[in-house]
N, C-alpha and C positions, 0 to 999 in steps of 0.2 A: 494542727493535723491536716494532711492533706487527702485530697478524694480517697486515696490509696487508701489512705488507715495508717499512712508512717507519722511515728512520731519521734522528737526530739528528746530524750530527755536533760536532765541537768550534769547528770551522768556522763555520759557520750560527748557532752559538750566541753567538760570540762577535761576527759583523756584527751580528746582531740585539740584542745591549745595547749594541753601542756608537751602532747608531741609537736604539735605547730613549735612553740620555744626552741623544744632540742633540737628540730631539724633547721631553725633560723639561728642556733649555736653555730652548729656546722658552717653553715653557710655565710653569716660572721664571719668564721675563722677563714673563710676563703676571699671574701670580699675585702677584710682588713690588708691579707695580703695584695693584693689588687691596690691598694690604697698608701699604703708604705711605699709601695714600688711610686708609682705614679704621684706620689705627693713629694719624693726626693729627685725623680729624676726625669718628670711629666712623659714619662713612656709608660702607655697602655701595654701592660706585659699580661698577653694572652699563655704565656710557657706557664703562668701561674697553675695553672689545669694541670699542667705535667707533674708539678708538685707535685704536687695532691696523689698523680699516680701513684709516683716514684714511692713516695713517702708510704703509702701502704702496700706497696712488696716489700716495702725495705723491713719493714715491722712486722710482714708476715714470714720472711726468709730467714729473720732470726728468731723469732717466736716459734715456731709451728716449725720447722725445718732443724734449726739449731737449737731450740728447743731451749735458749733463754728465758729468763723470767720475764715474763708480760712487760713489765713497766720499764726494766732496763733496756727492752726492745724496743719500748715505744718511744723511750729518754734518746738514744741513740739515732733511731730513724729521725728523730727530729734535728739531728747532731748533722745527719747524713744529707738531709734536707736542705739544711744550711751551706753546707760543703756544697752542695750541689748547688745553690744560686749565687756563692761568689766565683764559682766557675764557668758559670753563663754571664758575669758579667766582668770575671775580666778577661775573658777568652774574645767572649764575641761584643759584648753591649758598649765597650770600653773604647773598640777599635773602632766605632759608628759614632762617636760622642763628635755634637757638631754638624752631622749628619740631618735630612729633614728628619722631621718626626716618622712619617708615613715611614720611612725606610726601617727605621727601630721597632717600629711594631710589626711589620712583616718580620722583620728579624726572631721577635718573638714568639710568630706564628708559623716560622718553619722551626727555631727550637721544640714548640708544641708537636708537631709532627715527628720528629726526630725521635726524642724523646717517648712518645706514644709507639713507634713503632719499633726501637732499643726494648724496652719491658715487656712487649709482645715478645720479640726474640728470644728473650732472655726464660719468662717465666710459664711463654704459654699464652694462647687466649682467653682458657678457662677461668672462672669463676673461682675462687677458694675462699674456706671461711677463714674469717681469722681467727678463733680460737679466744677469746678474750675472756675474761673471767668474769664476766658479767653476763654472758652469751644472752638466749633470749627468756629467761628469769623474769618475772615480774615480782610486785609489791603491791598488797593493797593497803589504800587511804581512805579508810573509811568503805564506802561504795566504788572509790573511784580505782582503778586496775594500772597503776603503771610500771612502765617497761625502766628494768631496773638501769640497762643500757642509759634509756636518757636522762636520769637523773645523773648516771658517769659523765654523759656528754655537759649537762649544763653544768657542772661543777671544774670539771676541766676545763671547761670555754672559760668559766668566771672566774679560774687562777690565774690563766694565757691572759689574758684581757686585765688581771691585776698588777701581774709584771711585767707588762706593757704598760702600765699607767705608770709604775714606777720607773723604768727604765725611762721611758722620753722625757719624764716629768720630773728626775732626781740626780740621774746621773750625767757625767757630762758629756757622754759622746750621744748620749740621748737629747741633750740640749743641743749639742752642734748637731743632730740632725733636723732640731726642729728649726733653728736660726738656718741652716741650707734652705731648707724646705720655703720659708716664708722670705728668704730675699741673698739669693746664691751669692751675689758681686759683693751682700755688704758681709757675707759670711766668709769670704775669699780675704775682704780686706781687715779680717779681726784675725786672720790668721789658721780658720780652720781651714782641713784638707777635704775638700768637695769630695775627692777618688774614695778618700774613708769612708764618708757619708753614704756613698754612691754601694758601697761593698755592703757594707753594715745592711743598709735597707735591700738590697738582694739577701742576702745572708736569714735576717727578720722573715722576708717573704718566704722563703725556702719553709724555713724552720714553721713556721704557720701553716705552709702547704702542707708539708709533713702529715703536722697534726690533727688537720682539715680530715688529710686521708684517711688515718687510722681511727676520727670518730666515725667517720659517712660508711666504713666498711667495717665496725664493731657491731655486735648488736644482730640482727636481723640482716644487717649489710651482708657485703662480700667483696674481695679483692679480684678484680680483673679491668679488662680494656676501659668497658663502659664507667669506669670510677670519675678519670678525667670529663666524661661528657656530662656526668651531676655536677661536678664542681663548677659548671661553666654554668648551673643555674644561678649562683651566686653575684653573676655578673650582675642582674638585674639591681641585684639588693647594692650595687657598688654604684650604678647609676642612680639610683632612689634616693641612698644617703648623701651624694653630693662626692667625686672624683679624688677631693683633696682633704673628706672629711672621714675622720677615724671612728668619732661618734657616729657619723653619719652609715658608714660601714657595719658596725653594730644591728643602730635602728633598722636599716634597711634588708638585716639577714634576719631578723627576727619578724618582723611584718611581712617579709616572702614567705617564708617559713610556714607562721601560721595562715597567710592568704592561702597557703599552697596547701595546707591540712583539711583546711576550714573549706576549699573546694573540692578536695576530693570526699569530703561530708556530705554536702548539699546539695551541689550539680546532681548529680545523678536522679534527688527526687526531684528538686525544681526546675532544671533545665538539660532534661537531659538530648533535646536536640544538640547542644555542643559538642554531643562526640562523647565516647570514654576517653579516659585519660586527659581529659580537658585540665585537668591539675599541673600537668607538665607544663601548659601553656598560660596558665593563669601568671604567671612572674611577669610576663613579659609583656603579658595584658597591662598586669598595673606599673609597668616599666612604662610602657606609652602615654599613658593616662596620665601619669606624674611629671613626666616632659613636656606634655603641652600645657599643663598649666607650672611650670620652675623647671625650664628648661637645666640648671643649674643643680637640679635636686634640692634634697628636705634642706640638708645642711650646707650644702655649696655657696661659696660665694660669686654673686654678680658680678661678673666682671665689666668695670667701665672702662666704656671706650672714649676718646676723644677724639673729635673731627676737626 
């Protein structure tokens, strides 16, 4: 207990990581996309955030508008999702192959603009709920109060992330993308098609943005501009777990997640010189912090060099 008289209890501690989880779900599901992309085709694809937009209008415009059933809206937007990142990459990312790097991720950061300012056009700057059938409902465990929302979100995240474990790990254009992935020239001369590869993991990322979107704006969320600018907290968790690592994608949204819970807890009675909202900032706090000591991240590997 501090001078104040605030106390902790076990209670409070324990809502507060389990929303830390849900919201390091989310952010998982966005950093995986980050990870796909850039583990098949080494481009930091910053349009990843547009997902994410796109993906919850597109789930709010048939939902709540056309007045679809929830889950066939949200099965769809993720359809739409998909559509939507093998379109940015054989439109644009296709015609740059070859290209430095530096030019393909500016590439991707004027699709993020584009994009960002297309769904403003389209839907509005405002704010809208999405209607979800779980809206903001909780459940008690005991003493403990949870929002019924994130128990949707972890359980969603833990199917996404189970047929993702079976697709790379069972089937075979999930095995040709991981054989691209780990060594393109010898995957060329076994006969697989890099461009499939290259679609597929766009396609993957979309479809993950998607559903990034429609967890991060269910719940207490909300569908508007600022969707895309949460999603780009995820970034952190994508440099934490390591660039080229999918586990590491994971780890590293789940440990933002709860770092990010777990200080909007605490600061405010122990330190609260950092500011309000120092929670926003906390990601990137242990973003730096984990660079200087694995430049590489948790799961990354070293790359050697030879002189």
């Amino acid at each position: 207990m501090s001078s104040s008289g605030w106390n902790l209890t076990g209670d409070a501690l324990a809502e507060t990581l389990f929303s830390g989880v849900a919201v390091g779900c989310k952010y998982a599901l966005v950093a995986l996309g980050f990870v796909i992309v850039f583990k098949a085709t080494k481009v930091l694809n910053f349009a990843q955030a547009s997902f994410v937009l796109v993906g919850g209008f597109l789930c709010w415009q048939m939902a709540v508008t056309w007045e679809l059933n929830f889950y066939v809206a949200l099965l769809a937007a993720m359809v739409g999702g998909a559509v939507l990142g093998m379109v940015v990459e054989q439109l644009l990312m296709r015609r740059l192959l070859g290209e430095p790097p530096f030019a393909l991720i500016m590439l991707t950061v004027g699709v993020l603009y584009v994009l960002d300012n297309v769904t403003t056009a389209i839907w509005g700057p405002e704010d809208r709920g999405l209607q979800d059938p779980w809206g903001s409902r909780t459940v008690d465990l005991g003493a403990v109060n949870l929002a019924v929302a994130d128990l949707w979100t972890i359980g969603v995240t833990s199917a996404a992330l189970l047929a993702f474990y079976l697709f790379f790990g069972h089937s075979s254009l999930g095995l040709a993308m991981r054989a691209t992935a780990d060594d393109q020239e010898a995957a060329l001369a076994v006969g697989i098609d890099a461009r499939t590869v290259h679609r597929v993991s766009w396609a993957v990322a979309g479809a993950l943005g998607a559903l990034a979107g429609i967890m991060l704006a269910s719940g207490a969320g909300s569908v508007g501009p600022g969707l895309g600018l949460i999603a780009l907290v995820a970034f952190p968790a994508m440099i934490l777990g390591g660039l080229e690592s999918p586990l590491g994608a994971v780890v590293g949204g789940l440990v933002i997640g709860m770092a990010q819970q777990l200080t909007a807890l605490l600061q405010p009675e122990f330190a609260p010189w950092l500011g309000s909202g120092f929670e926003r900032v906390a990601p990137y706090a242990i973003m730096v912090a984990i660079l200087l000591v694995r430049p590489y991240g948790l799961f990354g590997e070293r790359e050697v060099r030879r002189i």
